[in-house]
C-alpha positions as CSV (number, residue, x, y, z in Angstrom):
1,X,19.2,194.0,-56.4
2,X,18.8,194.5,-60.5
3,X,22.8,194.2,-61.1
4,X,23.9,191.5,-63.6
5,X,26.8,190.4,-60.7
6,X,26.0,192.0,-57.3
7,X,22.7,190.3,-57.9
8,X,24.3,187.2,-57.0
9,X,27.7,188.6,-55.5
10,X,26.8,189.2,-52.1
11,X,29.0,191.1,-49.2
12,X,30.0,188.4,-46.9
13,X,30.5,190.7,-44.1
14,X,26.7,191.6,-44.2
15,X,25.6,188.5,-45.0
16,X,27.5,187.0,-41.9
17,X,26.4,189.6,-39.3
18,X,23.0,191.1,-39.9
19,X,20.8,190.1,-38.1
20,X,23.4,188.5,-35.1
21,X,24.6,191.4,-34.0
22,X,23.3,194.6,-31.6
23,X,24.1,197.7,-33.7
24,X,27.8,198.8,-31.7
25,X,27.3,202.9,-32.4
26,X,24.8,205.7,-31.4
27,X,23.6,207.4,-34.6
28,X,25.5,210.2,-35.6
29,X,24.7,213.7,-34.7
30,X,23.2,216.1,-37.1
31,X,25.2,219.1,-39.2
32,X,24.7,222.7,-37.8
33,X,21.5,224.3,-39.5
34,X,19.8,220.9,-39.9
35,X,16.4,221.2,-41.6
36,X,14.1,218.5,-43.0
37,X,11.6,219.3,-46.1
38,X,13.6,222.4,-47.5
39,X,12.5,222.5,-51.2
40,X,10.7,218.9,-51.3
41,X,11.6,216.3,-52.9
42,X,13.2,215.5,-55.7
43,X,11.1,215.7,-59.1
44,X,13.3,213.7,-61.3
45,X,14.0,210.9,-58.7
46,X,11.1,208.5,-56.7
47,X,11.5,205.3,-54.6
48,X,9.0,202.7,-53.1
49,X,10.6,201.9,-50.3
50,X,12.7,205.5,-49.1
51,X,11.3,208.9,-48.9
52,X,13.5,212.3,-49.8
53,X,13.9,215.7,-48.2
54,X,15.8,218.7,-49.5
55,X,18.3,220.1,-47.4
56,X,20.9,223.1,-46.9
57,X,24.5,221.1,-47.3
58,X,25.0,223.0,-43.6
59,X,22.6,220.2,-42.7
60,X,25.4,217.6,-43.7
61,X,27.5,216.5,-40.6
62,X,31.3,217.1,-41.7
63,X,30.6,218.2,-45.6
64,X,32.9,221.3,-44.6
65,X,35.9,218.9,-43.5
66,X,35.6,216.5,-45.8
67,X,38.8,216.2,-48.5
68,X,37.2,216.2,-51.1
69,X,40.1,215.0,-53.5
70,X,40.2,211.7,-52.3
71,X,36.1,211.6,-53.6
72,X,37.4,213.4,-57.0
73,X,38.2,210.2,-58.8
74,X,35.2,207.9,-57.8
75,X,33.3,210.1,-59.1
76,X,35.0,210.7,-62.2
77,X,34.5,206.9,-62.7
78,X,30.8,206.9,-61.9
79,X,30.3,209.9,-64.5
80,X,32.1,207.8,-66.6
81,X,29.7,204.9,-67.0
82,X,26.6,207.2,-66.2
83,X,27.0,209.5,-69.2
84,X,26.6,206.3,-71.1
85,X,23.1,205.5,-69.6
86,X,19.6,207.0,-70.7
87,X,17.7,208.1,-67.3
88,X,15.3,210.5,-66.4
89,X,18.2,211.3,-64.0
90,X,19.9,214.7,-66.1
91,X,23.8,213.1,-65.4
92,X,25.5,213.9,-68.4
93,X,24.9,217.9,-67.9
94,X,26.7,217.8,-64.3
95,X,28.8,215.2,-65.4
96,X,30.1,217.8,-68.3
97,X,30.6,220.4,-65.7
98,X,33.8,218.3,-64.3
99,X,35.9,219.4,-67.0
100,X,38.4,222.0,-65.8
101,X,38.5,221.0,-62.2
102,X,41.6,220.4,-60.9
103,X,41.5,216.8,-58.7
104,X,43.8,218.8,-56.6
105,X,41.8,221.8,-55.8
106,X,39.3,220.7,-52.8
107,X,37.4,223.7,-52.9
108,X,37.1,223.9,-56.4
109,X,35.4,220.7,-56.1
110,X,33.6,221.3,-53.3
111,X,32.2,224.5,-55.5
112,X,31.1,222.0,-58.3
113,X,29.1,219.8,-56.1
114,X,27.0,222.5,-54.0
115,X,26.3,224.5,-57.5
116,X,25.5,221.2,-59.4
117,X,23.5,219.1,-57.1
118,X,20.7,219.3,-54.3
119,X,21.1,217.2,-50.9
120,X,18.2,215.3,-50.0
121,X,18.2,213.7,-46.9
122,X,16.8,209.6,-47.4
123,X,14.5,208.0,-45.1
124,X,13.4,204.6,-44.8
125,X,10.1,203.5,-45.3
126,X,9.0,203.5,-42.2
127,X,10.1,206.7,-41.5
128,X,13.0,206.4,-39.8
129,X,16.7,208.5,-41.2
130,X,18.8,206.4,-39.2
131,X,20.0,202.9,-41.0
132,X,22.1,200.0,-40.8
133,X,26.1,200.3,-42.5
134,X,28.3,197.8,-43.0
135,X,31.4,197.0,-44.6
136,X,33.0,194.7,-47.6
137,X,36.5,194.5,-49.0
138,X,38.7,192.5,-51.8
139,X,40.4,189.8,-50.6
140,X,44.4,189.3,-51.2
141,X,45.6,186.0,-50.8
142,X,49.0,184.6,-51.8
143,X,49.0,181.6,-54.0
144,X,49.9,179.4,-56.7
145,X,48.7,178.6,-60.5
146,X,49.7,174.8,-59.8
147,X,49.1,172.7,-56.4
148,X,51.8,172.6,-54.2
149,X,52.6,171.6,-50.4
150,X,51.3,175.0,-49.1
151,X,49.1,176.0,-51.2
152,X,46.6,172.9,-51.7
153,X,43.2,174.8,-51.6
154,X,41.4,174.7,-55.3
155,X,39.8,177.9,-56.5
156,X,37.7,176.9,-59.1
157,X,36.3,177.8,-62.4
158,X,32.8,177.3,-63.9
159,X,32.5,173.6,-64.3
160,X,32.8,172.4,-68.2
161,X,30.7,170.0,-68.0
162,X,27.8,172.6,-66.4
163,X,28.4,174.8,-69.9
164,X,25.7,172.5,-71.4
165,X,23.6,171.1,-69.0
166,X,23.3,172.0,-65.6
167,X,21.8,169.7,-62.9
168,X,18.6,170.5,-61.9
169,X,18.9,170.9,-58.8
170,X,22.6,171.6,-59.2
171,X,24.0,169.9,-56.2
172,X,25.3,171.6,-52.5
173,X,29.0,172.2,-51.7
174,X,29.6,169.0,-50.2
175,X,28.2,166.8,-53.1
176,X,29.7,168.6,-55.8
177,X,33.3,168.7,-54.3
178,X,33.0,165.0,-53.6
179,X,31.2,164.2,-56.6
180,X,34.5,164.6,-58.8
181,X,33.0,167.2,-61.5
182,X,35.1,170.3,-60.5
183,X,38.3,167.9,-61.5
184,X,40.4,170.1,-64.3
185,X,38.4,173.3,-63.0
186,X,41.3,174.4,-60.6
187,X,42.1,177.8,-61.5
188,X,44.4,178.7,-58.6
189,X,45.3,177.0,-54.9
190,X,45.3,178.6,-51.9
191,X,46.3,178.2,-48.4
192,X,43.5,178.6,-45.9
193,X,40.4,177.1,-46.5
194,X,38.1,179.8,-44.7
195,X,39.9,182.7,-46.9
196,X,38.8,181.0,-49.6
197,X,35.2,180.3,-48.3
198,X,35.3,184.0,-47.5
199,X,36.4,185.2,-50.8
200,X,34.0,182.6,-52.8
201,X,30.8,184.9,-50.6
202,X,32.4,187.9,-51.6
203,X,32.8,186.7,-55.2
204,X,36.2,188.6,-56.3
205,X,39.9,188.6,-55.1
206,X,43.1,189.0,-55.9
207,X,45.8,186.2,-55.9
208,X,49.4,187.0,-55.1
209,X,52.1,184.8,-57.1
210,X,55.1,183.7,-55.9
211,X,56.6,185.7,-58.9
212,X,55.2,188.9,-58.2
213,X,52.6,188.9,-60.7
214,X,48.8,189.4,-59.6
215,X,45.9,186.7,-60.6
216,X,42.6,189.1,-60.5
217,X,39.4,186.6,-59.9
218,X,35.6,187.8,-60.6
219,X,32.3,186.0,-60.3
220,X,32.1,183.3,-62.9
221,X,28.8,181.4,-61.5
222,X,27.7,179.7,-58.5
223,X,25.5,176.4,-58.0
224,X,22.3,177.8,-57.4
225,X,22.0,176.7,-53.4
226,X,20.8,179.3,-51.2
227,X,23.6,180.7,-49.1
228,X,23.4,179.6,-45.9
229,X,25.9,181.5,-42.8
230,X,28.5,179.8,-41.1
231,X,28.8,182.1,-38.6
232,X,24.9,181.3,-37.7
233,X,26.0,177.8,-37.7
234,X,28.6,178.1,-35.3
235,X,26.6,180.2,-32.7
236,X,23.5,177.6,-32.8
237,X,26.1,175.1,-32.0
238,X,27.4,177.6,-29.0
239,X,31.3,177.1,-30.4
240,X,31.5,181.1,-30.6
241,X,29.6,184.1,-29.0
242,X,28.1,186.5,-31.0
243,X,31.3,189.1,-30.4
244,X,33.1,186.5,-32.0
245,X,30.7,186.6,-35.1
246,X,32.8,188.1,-37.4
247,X,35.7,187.4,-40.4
248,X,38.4,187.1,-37.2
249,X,36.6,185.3,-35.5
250,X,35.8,182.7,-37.4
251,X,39.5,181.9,-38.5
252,X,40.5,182.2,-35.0
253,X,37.7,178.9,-34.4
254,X,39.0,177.6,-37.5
255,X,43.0,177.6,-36.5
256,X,41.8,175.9,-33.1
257,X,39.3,172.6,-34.5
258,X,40.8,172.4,-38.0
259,X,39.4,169.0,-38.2
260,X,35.9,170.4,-38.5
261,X,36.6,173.1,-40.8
262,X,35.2,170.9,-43.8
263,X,31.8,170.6,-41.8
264,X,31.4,174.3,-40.8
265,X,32.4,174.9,-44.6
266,X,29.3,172.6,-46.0
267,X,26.6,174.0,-43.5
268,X,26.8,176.6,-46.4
269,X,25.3,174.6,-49.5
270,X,26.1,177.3,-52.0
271,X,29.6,177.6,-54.1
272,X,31.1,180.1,-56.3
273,X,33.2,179.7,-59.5
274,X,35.5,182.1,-60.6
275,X,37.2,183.3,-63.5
276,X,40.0,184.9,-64.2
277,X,40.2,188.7,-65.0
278,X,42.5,190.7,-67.9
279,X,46.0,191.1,-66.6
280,X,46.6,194.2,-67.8
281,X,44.3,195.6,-65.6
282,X,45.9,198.4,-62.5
283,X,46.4,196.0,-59.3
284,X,45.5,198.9,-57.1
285,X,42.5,199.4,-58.9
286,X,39.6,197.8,-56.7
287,X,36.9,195.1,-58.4
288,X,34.5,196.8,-60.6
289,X,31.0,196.9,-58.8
290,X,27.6,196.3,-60.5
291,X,27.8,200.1,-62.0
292,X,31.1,198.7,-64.4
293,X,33.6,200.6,-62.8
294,X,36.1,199.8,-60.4
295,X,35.3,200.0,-57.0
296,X,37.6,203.0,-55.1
297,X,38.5,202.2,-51.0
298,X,36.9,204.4,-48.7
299,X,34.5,206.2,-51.2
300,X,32.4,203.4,-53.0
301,X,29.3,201.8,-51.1
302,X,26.6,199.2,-52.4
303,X,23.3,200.2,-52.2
304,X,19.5,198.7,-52.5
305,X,18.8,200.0,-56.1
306,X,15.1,200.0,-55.0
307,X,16.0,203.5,-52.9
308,X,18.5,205.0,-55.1
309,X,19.8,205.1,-58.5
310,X,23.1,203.4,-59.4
311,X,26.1,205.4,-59.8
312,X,24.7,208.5,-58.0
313,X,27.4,211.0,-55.0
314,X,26.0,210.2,-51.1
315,X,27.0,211.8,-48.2
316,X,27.9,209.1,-45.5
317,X,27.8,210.0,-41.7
318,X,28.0,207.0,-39.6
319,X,31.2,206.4,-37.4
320,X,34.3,203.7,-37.6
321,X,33.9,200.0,-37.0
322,X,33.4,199.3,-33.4
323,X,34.3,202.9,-32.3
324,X,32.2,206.1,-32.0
325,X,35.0,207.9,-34.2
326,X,32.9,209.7,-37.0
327,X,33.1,208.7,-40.4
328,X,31.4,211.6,-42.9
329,X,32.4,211.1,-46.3
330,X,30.9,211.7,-50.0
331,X,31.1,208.4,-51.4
332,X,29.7,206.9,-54.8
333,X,26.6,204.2,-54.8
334,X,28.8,202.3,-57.7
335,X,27.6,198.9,-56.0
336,X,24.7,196.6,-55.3
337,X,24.5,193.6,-53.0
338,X,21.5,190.8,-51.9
339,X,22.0,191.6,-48.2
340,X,22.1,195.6,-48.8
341,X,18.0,195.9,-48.4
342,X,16.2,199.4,-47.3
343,X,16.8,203.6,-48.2
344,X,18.8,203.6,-45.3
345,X,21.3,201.2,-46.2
346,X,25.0,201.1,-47.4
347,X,28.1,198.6,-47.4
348,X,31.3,200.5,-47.3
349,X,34.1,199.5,-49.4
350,X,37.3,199.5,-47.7
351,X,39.5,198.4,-50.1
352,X,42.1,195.5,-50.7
353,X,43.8,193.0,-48.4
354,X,43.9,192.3,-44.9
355,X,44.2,196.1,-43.1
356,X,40.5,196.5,-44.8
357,X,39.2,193.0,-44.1
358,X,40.0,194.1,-40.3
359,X,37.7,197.0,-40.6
360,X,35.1,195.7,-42.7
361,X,35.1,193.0,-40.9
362,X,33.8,194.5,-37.8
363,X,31.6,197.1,-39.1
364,X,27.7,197.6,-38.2
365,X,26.9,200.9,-37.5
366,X,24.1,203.3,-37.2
367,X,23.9,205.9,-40.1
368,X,22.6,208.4,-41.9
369,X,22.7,209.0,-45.4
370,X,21.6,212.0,-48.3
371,X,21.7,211.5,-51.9
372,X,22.9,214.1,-53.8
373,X,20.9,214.5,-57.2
374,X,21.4,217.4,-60.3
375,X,19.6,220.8,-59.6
């Protein structure tokens, strides 16, 4: 992870689950006309730890069904950061290309993509097409600038007195919140204290006001603990099962022994800061990933930049969380995350508030993936 945020910012949903859980899905089935090796691999592109094969875009499961024009505008956003980059990676000639398309015209689009770019089906190291997806969401909360009766949960910004000199070694979530340093760093109060745990993992979040208005929250910092899972702690302790081990079902634990919230909290040393955002900025518009653009639900994923470059189209064929329902989609590598390791690899971006925190919160599939590079 080489991203100046995701490098810390870390999906909790991945974080929480891999590793605990048996992968729910079968792998997906292959396109019609499936063949491996067709044209090599890439010459402009390498990775150390994924290998590439060309393919016929017959080979990609659901590429025909696809709408297109709901992938239009995430990757107008990637193109928009990429063309700014120098890369071996040619990006600004096919990003040039997408002037003239209609957003509206799917096959139009779908014409630009198969004459601009070459599919390459990604392998893991080991050899293996099939890996591990998961997904991540933005957090919505409602809230409050000032402490109230309801809303008595700090959110909290980088410590003032850390601007100078940090302790070395900074101390864990339960000594600094006792230790009295964080006092005048509220930024906003919350209700739950778990929402807030979850969105400090997932580093970003929105904050609905009582007045309408919307507080946007990004990564500011953390104290430098490892992160440590909750979710692991409950299960050694046997207080959930492992189909429990999930976003639900650790609020549902939490509603029934709220006096030991604060301990399952503190198994997990580390602790985010946040800061506050520019308020002129689109609430529909998603947190901007490690590529600098803002992340679009449904066709954003964070990737292991070791196997592919940031910011580049992939085609997506796994199936819905918890379901064998197929799930085939061109979506944009505009993230990065610590717990998003391997070729075969992606976290899913679902979107904002609590419908996508359902699914992400459940998914770990099976997939397959192609990354689609310039001719």
């Amino acid at each position: 992870m080489i991203s100046k945020v995701k490098l810390i910012q870390t999906s909790v949903f991945a974080i929480l689950i891999a590793g605990l859980l048996a992968a729910c899905s079968t792998p997906p089935t292959r396109g019609p006309g499936y063949r491996s090796g067709a044209g090599g691999s890439p010459s402009s592109y390498s990775s150390s730890i994924a290998s590439f094969s060309a393919v016929s875009w017959q080979a990609l499961p659901g590429w025909q069904e696809d709408d297109l024009t709901q992938a239009w505008p995430a990757w107008l956003k990637s193109c928009q950061a990429l063309q700014k980059r120098t890369t071996q990676i040619n990006w600004r000639s096919v990003c040039s290309q997408t002037a003239g398309i209609s957003s509206q015209n799917n096959q139009a689009i779908r014409r630009y993509f198969e004459s601009n770019f070459q599919a390459y089906e990604i392998r893991n190291s080991a050899g293996s097409d099939t890996g591990m997806i998961t997904g991540y969401y933005e957090p919505v909360m409602n809230g409050s600038l000032t402490r109230t009766s309801i809303y008595n949960i700090p959110l909290y910004s980088y410590p003032k007195a850390w601007r100078q000199s940090k302790p070395n070694p900074a101390p864990t979530r339960a000594e600094l919140i006792s230790s009295g340093v964080l006092q005048g760093s509220e930024i906003a109060w919350v209700q739950d204290p778990v929402a807030a745990a979850f969105m400090q993992i997932q580093g970003s979040g929105k904050i609905r006001l009582d007045d309408g208005r919307i507080l946007r929250l990004g990564f500011a910092g953390t104290n430098d603990q490892p992160f440590k899972s909750f979710a692991q702690w409950l299960l050694d302790r046997k207080e959930i099962t492992r189909g429990e081990a999930s976003m639900q079902g650790i609020s549902q634990w939490a509603k029934r022994n709220p006096n030991q919230v604060n301990e399952m909290l503190n198994a997990n040393p580390r602790f985010v800061f946040f800061k506050e955002l520019p308020g002129n900025v689109d609430a529909s518009l998603g947190p901007d990933g490690a590529l600098g653009v803002p992340l679009t639900s449904e066709r954003s994923i964070a990737i292991d930049l070791q196997a592919m470059p940031l910011g580049a189209p992939v085609f997506l064929s796994t199936t819905k969380a918890a379901s064998n329902q197929p799930l085939q989609k061109l979506v944009m590598a505009q993230d990065t995350g610590k717990a998003i390791v391997g070729g075969v690899r992606a976290d899913y971006y679902w979107g904002s508030g609590e419908a996508a925190g359902e699914m992400a919160g459940r998914m770990k599939q099976n997939g397959n993936m192609w990354l689609l590079l310039p001719r």
